[in-house]
GUZAMI-249250 format. One record per residue: residue in one letter; x negated, y, z of N, C-alpha, C in turn. Coordinates in steps of 0.2 Angstrom, whole numbers, plus 5000, padded with zeros to 4 digits. Layout:
% GUZAMI-249250
AXYZXYZXYZ/...
This chain:
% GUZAMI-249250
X499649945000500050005000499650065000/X499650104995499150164994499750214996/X499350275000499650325001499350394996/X500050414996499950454989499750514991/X499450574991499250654991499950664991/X500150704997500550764997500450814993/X501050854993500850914991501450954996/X501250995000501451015004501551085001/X501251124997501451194997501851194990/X502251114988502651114984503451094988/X503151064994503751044998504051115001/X503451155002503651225007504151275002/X503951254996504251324991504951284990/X504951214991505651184990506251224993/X506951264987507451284992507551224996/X507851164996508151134999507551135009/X507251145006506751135013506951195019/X506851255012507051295015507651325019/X508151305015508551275021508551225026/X508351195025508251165032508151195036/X507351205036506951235042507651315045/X507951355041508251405042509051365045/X509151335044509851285050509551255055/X509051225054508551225062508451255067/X508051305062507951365068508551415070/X508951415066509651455067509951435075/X509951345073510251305078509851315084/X509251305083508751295090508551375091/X508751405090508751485094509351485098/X509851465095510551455097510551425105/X510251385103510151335110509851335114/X509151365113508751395116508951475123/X509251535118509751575120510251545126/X510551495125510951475128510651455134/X510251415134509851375139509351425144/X509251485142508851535144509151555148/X510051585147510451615150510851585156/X510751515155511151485160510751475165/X510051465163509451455169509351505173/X509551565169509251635176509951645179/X510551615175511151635179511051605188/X510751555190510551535196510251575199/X509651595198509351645203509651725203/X509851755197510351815198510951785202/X511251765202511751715206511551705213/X511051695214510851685221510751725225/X510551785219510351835224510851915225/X511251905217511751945218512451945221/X512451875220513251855223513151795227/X512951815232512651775237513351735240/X514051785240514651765243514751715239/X514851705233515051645226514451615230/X513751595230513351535230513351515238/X513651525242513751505249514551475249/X514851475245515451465245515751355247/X515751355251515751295253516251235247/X516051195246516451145241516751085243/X516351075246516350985251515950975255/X515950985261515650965267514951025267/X514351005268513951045267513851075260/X513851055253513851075247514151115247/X513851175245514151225243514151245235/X514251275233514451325224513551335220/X513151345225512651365222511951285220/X512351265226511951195225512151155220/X512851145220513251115212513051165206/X513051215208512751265202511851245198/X511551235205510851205204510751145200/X511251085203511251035199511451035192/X511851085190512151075184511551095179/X510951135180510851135176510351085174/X510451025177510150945171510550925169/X511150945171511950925164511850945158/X511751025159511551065155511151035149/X510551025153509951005149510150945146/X510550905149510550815144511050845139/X511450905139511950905134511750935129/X511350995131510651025127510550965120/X510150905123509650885122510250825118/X510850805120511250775117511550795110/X511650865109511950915104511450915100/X510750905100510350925096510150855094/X510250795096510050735093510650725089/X511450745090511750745086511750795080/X511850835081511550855077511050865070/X510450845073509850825070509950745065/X510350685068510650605067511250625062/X511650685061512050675057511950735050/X511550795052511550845046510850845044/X510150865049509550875049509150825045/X509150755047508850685045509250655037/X509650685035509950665029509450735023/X509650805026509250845022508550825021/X508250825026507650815026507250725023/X507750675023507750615018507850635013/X508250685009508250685004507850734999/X507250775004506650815002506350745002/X506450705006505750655006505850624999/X506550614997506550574989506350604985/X506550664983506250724979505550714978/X505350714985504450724982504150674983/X504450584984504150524982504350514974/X504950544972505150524966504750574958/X504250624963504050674957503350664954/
């Protein structure tokens, strides 16, 4: 099995790539922004509305501690949206630059 020379500044000029990478990045700034906002929302939170994160929920659990935990919900949902994502639109574009530039 010989592996062939790329040409890489033929894949880079390709529109199709180009979009790609620009619904990519569109998505992962998206979720990025989002995941930025909701991480400092805990400590503005803690420190601003101390009333809301002292707020008791269940026995000693308060608002601010469920608040804390949520953000690895956050993250695996993050991290879930973007495999889906990537498994249903990213991964078929990006096979099909691969065919273009095996098949030229």
């Amino acid at each position: 099995m010989s592996n062939p020379t790329i040409n890489w500044a033929a894949i880079d000029a390709n529109p199709k790539f180009q979009a790609l990478h620009r619904k990519k990045t569109f998505f992962l700034w998206g979720l990025m922004i989002f995941s930025i906002i909701y991480y400092f929302m805990l400590p503005i939170g803690a420190a601003y509305f101390q009333d809301l994160f002292k707020t008791k929920v269940w026995g000693v659990v308060n608002f601010g501690l469920l608040f804390a935990l949520s953000e690895f919900v956050v993250a695996w949902v993050i991290a879930f949206m973007y495999s889906k994502k990537a498994n249903a639109e990213f991964d078929a574009m990006a096979q099909e630059i691969i065919n273009e530039t095996q098949g030229a």
